[in-house]
SERO-4910 file (N, C-alpha, C, O; in steps of 0.05 Angstrom, whole numbers):
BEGIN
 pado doro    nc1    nc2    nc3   cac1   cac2   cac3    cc1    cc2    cc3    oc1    oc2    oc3
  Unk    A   1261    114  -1338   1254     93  -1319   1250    104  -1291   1260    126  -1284
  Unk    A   1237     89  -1276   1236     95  -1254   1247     77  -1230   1234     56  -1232
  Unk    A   1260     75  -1212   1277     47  -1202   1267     56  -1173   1269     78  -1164
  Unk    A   1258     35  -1163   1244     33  -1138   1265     12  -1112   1280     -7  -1117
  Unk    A   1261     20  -1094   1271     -6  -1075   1243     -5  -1061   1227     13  -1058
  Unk    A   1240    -39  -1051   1216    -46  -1033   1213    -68  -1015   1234    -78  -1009
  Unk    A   1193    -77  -1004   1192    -96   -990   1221    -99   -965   1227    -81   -949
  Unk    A   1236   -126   -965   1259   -120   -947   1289   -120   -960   1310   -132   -955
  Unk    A   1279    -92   -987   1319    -86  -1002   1306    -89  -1029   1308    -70  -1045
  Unk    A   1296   -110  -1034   1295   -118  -1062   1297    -92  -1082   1292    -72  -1069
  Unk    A   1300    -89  -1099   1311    -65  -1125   1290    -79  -1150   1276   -100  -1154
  Unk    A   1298    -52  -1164   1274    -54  -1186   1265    -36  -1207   1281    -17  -1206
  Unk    A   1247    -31  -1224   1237     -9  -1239   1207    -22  -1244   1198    -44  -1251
  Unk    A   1197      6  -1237   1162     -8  -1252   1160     15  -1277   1170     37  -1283
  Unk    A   1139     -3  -1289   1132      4  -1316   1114     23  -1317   1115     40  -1298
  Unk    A   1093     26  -1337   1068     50  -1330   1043     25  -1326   1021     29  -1316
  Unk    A   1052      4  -1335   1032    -14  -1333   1033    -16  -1301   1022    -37  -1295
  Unk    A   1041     -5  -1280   1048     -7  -1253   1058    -34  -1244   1053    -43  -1221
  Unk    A   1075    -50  -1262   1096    -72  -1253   1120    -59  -1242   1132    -39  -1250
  Unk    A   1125    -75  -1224   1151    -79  -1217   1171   -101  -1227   1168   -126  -1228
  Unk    A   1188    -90  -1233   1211   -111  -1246   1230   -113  -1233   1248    -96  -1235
  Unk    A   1233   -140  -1209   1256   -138  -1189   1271   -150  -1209   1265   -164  -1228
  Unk    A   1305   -141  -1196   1326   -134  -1212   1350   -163  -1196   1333   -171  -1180
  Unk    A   1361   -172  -1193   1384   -193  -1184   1407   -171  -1173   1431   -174  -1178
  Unk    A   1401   -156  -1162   1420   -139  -1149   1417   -135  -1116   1393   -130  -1111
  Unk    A   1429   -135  -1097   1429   -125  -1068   1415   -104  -1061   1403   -102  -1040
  Unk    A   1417    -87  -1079   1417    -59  -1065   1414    -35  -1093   1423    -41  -1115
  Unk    A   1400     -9  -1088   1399      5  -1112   1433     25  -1110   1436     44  -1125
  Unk    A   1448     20  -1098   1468     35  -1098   1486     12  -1108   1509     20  -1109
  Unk    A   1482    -17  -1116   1495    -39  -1133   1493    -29  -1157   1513    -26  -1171
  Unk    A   1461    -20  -1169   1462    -27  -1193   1469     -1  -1208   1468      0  -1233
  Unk    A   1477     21  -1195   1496     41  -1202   1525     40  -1198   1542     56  -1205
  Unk    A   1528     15  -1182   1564      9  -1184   1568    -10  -1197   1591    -18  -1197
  Unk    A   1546    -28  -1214   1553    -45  -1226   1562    -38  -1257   1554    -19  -1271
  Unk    A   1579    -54  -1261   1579    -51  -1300   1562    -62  -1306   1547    -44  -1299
  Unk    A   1539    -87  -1317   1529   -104  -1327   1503    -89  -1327   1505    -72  -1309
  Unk    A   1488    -88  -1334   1444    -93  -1341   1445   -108  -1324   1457   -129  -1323
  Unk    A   1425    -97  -1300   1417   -115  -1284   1397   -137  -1294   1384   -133  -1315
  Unk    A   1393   -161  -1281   1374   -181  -1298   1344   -186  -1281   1343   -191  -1257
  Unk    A   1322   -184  -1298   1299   -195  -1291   1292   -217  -1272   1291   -239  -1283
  Unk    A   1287   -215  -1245   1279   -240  -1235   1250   -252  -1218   1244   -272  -1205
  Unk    A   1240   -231  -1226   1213   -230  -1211   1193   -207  -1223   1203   -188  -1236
  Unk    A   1165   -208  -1218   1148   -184  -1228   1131   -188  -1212   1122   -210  -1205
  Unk    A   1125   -159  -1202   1104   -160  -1174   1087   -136  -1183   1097   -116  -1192
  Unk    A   1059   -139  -1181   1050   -116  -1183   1053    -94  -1154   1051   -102  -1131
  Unk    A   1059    -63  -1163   1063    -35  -1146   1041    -39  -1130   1048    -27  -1110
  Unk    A   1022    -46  -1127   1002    -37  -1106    994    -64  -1083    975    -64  -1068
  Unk    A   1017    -90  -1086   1026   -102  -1073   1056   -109  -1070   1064   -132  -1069
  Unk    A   1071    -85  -1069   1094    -85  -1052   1097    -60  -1039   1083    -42  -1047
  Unk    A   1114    -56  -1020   1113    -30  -1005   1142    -21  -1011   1162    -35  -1011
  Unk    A   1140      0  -1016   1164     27  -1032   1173     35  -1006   1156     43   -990
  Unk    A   1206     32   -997   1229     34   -992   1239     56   -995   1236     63  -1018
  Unk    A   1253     75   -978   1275     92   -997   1291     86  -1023   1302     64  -1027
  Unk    A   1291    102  -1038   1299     79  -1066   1324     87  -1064   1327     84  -1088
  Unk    A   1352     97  -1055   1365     91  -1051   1379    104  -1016   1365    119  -1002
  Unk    A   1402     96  -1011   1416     92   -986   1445    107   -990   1465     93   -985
  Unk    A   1448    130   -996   1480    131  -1006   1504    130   -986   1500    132   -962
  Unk    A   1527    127   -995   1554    120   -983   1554    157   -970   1561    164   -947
  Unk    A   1545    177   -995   1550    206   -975   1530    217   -986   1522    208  -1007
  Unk    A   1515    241   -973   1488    251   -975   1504    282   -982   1522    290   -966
  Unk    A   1501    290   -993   1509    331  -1001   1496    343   -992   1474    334  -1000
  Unk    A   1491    361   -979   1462    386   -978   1474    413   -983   1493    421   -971
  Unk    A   1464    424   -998   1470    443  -1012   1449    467   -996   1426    461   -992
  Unk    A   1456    486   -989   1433    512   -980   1446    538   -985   1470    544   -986
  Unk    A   1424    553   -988   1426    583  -1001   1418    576  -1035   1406    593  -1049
  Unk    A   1423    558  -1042   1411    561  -1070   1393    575  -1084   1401    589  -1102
  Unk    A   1364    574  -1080   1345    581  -1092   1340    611  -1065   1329    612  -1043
  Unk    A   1355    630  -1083   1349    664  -1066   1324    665  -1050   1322    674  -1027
  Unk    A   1308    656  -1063   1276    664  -1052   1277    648  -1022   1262    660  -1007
  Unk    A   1281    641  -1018   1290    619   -990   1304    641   -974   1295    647   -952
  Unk    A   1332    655   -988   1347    671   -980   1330    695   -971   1326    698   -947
  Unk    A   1320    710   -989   1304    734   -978   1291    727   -955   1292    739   -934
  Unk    A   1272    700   -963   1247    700   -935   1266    699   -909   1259    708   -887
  Unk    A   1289    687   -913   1303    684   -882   1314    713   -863   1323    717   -840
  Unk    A   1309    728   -886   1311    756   -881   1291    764   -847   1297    779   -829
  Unk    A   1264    746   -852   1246    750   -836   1255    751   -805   1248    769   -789
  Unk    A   1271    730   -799   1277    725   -774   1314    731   -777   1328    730   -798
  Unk    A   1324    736   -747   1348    746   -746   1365    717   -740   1362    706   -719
  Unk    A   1382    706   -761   1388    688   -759   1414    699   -754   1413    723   -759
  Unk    A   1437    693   -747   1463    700   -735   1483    699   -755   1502    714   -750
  Unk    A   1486    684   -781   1492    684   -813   1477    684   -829   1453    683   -823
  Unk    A   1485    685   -850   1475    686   -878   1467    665   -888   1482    647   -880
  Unk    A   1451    657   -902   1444    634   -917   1460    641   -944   1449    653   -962
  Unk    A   1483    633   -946   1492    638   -963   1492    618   -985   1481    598   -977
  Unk    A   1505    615  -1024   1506    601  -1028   1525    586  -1026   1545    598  -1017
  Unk    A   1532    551  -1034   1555    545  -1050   1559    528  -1011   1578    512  -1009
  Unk    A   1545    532   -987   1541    524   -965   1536    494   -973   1521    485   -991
  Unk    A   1554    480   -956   1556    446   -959   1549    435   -937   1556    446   -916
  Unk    A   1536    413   -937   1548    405   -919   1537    367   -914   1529    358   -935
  Unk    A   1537    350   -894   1534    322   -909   1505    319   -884   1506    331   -863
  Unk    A   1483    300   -891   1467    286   -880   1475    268   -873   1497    262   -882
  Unk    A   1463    250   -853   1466    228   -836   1440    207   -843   1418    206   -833
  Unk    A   1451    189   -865   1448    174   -885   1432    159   -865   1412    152   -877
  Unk    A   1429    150   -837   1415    133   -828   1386    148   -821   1370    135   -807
  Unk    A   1381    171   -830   1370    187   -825   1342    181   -840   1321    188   -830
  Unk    A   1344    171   -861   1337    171   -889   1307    147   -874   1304    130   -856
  Unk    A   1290    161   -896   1265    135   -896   1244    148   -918   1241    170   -927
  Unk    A   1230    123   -925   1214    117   -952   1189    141   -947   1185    157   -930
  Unk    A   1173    132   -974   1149    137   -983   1125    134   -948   1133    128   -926
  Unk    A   1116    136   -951   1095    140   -926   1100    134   -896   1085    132   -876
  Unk    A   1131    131   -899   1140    118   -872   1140    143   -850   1144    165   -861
  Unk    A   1136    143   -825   1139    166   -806   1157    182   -803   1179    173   -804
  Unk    A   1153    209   -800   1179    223   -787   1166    233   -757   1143    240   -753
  Unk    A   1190    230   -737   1179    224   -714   1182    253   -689   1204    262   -683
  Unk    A   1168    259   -683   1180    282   -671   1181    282   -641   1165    279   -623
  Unk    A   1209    289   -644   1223    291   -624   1217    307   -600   1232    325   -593
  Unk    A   1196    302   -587   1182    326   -566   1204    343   -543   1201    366   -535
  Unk    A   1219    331   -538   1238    327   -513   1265    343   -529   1284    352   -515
  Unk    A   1265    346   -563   1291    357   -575   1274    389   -581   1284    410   -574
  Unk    A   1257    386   -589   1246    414   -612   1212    417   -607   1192    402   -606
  Unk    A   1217    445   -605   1181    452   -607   1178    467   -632   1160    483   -632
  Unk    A   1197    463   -661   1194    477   -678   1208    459   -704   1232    460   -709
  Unk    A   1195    448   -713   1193    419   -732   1175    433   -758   1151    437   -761
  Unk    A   1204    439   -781   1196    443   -805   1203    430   -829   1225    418   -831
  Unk    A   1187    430   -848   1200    424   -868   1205    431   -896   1189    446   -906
  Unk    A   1225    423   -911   1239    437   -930   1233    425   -964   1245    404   -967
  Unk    A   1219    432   -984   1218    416  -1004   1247    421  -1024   1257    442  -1029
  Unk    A   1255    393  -1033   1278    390  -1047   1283    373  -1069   1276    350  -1068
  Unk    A   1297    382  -1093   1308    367  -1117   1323    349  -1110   1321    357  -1087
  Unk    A   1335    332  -1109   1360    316  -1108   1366    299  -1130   1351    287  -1145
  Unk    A   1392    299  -1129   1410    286  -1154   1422    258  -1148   1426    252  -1124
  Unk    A   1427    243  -1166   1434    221  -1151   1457    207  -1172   1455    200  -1195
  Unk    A   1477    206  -1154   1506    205  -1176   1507    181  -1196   1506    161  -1182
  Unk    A   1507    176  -1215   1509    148  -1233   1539    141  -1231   1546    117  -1232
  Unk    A   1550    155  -1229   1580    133  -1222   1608    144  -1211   1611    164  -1224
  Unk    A   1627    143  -1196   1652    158  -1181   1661    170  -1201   1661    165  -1226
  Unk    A   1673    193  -1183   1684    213  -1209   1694    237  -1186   1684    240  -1164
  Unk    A   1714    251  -1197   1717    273  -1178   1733    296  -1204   1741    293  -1227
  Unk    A   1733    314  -1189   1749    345  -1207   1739    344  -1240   1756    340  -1258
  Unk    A   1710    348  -1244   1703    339  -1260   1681    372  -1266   1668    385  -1249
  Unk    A   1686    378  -1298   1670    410  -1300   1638    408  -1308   1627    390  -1322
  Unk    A   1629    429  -1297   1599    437  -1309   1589    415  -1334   1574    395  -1334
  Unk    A   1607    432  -1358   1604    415  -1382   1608    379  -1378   1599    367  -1397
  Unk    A   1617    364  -1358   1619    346  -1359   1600    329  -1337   1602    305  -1332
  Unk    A   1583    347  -1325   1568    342  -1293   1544    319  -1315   1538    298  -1304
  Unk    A   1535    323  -1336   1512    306  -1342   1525    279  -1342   1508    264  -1331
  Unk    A   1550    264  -1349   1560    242  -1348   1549    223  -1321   1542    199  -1321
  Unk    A   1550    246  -1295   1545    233  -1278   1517    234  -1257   1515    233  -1233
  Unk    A   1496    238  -1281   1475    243  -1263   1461    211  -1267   1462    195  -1285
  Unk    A   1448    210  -1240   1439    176  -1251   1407    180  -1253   1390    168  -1265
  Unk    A   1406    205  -1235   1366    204  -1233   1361    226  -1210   1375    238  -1194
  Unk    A   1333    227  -1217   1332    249  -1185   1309    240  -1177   1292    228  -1191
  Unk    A   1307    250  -1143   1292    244  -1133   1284    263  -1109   1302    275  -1096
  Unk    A   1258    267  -1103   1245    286  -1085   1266    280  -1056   1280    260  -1053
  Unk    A   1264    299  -1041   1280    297  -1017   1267    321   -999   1270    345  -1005
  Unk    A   1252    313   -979   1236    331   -958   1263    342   -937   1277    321   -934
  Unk    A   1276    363   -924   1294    355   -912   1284    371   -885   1291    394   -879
  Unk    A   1269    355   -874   1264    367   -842   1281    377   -827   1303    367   -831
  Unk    A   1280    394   -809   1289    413   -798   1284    417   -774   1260    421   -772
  Unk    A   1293    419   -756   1287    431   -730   1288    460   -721   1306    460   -705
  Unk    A   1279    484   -722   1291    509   -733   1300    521   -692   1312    542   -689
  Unk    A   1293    509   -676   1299    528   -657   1331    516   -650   1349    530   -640
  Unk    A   1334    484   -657   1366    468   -657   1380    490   -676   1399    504   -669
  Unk    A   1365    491   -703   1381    503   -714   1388    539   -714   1403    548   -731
  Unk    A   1380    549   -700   1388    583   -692   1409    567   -676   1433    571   -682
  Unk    A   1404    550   -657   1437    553   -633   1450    550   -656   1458    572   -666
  Unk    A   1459    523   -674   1474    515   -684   1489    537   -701   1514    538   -705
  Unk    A   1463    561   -716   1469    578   -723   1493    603   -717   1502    621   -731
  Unk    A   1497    596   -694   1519    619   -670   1547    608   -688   1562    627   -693
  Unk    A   1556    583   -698   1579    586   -704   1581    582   -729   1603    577   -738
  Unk    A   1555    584   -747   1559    590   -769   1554    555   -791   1557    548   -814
  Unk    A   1546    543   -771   1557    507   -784   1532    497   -771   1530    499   -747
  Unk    A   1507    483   -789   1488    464   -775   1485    442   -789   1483    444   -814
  Unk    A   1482    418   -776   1475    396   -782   1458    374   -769   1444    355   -778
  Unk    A   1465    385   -741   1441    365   -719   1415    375   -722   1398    363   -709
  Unk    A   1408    394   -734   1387    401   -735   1373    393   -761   1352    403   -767
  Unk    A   1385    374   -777   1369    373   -796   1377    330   -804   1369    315   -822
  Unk    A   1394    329   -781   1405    298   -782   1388    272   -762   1392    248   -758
  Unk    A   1365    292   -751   1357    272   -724   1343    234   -740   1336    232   -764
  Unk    A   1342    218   -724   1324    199   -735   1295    205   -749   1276    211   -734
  Unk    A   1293    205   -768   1268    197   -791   1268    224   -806   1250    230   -821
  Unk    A   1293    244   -800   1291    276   -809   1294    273   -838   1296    295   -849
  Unk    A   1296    253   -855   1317    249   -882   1295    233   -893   1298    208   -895
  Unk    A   1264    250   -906   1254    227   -937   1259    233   -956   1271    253   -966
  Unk    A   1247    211   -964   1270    207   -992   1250    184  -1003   1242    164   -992
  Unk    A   1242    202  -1045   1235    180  -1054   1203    195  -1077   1204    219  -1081
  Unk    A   1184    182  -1086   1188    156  -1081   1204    134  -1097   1202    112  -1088
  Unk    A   1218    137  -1115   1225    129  -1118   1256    146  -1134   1265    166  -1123
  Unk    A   1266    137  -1156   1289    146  -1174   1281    151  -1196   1271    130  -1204
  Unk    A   1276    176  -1220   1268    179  -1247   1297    190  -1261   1309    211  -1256
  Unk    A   1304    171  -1276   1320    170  -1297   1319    190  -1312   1297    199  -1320
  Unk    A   1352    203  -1321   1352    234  -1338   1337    233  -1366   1332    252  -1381
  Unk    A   1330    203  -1371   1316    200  -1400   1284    209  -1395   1267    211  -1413
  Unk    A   1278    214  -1372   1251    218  -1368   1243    243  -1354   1221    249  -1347
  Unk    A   1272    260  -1352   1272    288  -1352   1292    299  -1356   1314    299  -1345
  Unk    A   1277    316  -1385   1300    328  -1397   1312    346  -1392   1337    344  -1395
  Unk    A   1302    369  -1384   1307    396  -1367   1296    391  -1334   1273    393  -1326
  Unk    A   1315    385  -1321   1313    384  -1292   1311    412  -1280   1309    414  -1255
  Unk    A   1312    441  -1300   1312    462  -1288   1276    475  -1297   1272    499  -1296
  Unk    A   1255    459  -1304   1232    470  -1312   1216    447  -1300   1202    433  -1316
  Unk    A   1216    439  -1268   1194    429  -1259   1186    445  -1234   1198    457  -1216
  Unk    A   1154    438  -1240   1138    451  -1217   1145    434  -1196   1148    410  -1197
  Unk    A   1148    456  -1170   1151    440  -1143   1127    447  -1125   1112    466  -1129
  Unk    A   1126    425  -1101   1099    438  -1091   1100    423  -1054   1106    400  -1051
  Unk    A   1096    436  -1034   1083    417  -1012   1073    424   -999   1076    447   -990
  Unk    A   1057    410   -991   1030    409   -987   1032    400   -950   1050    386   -941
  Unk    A   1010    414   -932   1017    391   -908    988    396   -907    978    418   -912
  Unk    A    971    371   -901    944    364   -900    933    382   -922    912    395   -923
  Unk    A    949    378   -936    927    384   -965    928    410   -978    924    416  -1001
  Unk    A    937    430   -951    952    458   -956    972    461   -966    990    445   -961
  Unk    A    975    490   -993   1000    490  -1005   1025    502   -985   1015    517   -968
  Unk    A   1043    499   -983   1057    512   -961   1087    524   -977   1100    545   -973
  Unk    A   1091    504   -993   1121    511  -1008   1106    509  -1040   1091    491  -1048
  Unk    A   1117    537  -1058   1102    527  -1084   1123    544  -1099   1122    568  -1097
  Unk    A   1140    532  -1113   1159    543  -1135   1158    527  -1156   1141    513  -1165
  Unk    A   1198    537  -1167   1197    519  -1192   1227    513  -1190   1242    529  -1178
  Unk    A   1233    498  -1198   1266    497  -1199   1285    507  -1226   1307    501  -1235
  Unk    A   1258    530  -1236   1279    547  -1253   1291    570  -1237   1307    588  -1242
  Unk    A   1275    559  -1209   1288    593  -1194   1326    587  -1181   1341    604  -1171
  Unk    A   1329    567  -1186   1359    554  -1177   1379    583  -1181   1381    601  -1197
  Unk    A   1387    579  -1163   1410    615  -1173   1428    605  -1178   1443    624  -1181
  Unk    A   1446    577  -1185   1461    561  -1201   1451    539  -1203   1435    529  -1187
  Unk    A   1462    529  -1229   1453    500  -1241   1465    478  -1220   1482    479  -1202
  Unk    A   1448    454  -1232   1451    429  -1232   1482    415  -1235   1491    400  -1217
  Unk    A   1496    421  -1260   1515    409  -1264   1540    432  -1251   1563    426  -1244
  Unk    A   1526    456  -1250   1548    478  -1231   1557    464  -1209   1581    465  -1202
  Unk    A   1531    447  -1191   1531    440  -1159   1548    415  -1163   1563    406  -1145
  Unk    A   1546    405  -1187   1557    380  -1181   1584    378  -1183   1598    363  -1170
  Unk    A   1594    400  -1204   1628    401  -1206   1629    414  -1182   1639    398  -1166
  Unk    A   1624    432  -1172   1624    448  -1155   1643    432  -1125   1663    437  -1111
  Unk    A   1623    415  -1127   1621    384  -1098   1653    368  -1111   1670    358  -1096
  Unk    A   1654    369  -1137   1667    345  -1144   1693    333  -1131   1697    309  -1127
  Unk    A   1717    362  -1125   1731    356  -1108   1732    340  -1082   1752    328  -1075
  Unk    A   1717    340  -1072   1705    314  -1051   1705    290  -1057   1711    273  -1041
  Unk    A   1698    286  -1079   1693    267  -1089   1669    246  -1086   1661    240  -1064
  Unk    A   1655    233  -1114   1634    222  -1115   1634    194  -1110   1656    184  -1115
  Unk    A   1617    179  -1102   1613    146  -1110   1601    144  -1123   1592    165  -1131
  Unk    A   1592    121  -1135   1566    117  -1143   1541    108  -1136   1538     85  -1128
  Unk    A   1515    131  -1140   1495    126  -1120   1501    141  -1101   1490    132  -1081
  Unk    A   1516    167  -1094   1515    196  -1077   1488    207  -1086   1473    200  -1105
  Unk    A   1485    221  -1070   1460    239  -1068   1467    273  -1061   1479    284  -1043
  Unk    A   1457    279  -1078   1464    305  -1078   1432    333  -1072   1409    333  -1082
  Unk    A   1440    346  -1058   1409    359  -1060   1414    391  -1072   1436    402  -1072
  Unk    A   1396    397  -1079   1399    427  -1090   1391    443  -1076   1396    466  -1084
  Unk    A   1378    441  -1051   1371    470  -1042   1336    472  -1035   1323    461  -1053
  Unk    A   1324    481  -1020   1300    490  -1007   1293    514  -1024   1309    530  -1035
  Unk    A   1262    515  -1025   1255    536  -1041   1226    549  -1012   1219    537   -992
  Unk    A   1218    574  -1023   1217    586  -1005   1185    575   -988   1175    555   -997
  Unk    A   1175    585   -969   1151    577   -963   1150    566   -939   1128    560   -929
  Unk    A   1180    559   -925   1179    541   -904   1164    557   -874   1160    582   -874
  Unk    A   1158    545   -859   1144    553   -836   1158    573   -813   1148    591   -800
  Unk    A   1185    564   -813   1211    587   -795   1212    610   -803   1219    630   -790
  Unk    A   1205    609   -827   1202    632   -847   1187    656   -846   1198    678   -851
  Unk    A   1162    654   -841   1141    661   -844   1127    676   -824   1135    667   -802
  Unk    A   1112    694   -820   1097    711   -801   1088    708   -783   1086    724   -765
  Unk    A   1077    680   -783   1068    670   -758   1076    629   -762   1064    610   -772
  Unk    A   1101    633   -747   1122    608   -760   1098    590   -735   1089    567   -739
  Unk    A   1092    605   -714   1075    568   -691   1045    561   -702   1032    544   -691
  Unk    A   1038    573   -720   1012    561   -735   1019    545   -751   1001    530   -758
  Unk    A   1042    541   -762   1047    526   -787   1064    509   -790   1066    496   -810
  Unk    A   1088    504   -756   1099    485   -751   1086    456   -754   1062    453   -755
  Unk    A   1100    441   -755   1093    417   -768   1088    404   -731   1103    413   -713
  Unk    A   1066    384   -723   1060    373   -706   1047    343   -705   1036    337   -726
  Unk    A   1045    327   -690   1035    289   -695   1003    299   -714    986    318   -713
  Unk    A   1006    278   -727    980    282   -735    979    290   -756    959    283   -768
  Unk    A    998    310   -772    997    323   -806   1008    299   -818   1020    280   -808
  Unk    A   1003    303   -840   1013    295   -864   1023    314   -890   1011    332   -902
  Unk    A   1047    307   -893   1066    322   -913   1065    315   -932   1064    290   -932
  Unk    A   1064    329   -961   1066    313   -992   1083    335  -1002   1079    360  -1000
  Unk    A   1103    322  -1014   1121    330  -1034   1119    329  -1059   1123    307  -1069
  Unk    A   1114    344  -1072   1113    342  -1103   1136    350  -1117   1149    369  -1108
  Unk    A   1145    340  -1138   1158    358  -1158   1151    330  -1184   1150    306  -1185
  Unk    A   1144    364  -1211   1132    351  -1228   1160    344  -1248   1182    354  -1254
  Unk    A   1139    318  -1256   1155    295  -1281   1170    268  -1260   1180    249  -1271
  Unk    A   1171    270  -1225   1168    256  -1204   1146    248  -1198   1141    226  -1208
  Unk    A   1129    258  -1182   1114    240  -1157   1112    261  -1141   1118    285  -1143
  Unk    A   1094    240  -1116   1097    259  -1090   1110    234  -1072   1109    210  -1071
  Unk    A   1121    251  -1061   1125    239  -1032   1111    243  -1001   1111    264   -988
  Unk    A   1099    218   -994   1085    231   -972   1102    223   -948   1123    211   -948
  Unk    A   1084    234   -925   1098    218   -895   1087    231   -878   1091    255   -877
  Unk    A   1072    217   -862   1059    230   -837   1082    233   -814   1103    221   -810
  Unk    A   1067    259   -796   1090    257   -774   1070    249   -748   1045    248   -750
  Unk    A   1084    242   -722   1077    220   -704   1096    228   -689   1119    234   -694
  Unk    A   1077    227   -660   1098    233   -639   1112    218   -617   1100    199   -607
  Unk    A   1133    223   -609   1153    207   -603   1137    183   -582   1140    160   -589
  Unk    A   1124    187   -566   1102    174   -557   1096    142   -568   1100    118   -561
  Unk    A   1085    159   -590   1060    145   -613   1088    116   -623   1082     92   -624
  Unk    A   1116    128   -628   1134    119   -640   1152     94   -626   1159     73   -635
  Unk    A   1157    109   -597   1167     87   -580   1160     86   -550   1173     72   -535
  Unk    A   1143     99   -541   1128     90   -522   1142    104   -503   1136    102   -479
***
């Protein structure tokens, strides 16, 4: 399945017939804390409602150093630590926004606005101290997750070893487009990933390159403990613009447009727009 949020909250799943099937629930982080089948109360066709972040979680994970190839390229520039793995740390959930919605840049914070393509997991129900072998219990779905970046915030932040403002600002967090259910992917470690900004490839892997699994990350996290409807991310793969040889050609600026791919998902798009354009 695929479970969408849209319009203002409403929840849902569309079909291949491109229906939407709104659901009698609040919120898509209800109908992963609910016990019950959510119930049918409306059908709208997808190309008249507008797609939402499909979900909102209680705690966001970000995981980095994962996928090595990320690791090596950071090799490029002298960052002050390591990108190491098994690195945690939480997003700022208000951060978060849908399918084509803006990410806004911050002229006055950063002259160096990148972005990161990402897997994310999305918890099906609370659970904590819980092993590998037992991590599939709690997967509910995954979903693409762009996780923008600010890279010159993040070298300071880099000095003590700990960053998060650099990747937490308003509209830094898409997400979407929607949620695909583990019945509709079976090996979450054999999809093509891809992003694109105006149509250019920029990030192009696979998420067999993960240098630990899926259900590793999730026991891994578990001691913290889960809700239901957490979001969990796996990690950036390589290609990003900070990265790279000539990182000010390829910074992200008003006016691009970003697409996220990862296959047996979707893409995710989102133009960026400058602070200007955004609030005057």
């Amino acid at each position: 399945m695929k479970l969408v949020t849209f319009d203002d909250g409403k929840v849902g799943r569309f079909s291949e017939d491109e229906v939407v099937h709104e659901w009698d629930v609040p919120s898509m982080r209800a109908v992963f804390e609910a016990d019950a089948a959510p119930r049918v109360v409306a059908e709208h066709q997808l190309k008249d409602v507008k797609l939402r972040a499909p979900i909102v979680p209680k705690k966001f994970f970000h995981t980095a150093g994962n996928f090595r190839e990320h690791e090596e390229e950071s090799k490029n520039v002298e960052w002050s630590h390591e990108i190491a793995p098994w690195i945690v740390f939480f997003q700022n959930v208000d951060a978060i926004v849908g399918p084509d919605e803006p990410v806004v840049y911050p002229e006055h914070l950063t002259a160096e606005l990148d972005y990161e393509l990402e897997l994310a997991v999305v918890i099906s129900k609370a659970g904590k101290w819980f092993s590998p072998e037992e991590a599939a219990d709690y997967i509910g779905g995954y979903v693409i997750f762009n996780d923008v970046t600010a890279r010159d915030i993040q070298r300071r932040e880099m000095r003590s070893g700990v960053f998060s403002f650099c990747k937490a600002i308003d509209t830094f967090c898409p997400l979407g487009p929607w949620i695909v259910t583990p019945d509709e992917i079976p090996d979450p470690h054999d999809l093509a990933m891809e992003l694109r900004v105006n149509g250019e490839a920029r990030q192009v892997s696979h998420s067999k390159n993960m240098s630990v699994t899926i259900p590793e990350i999730l026991s891994h996290y578990s001691p913290l403990g889960y809700s239901a409807g957490d979001v969990v991310s796996t990690g950036t793969v390589s290609g990003v613009a900070g990265f790279s040889d000539d990182p000010a050609s390829l910074y992200l600026k008003p006016g691009d447009v970003m697409e996220a791919e990862i296959e047996r998902i979707g893409v995710l798009r989102n133009p960026v727009i400058s602070w200007q354009e955004a609030h005057g």
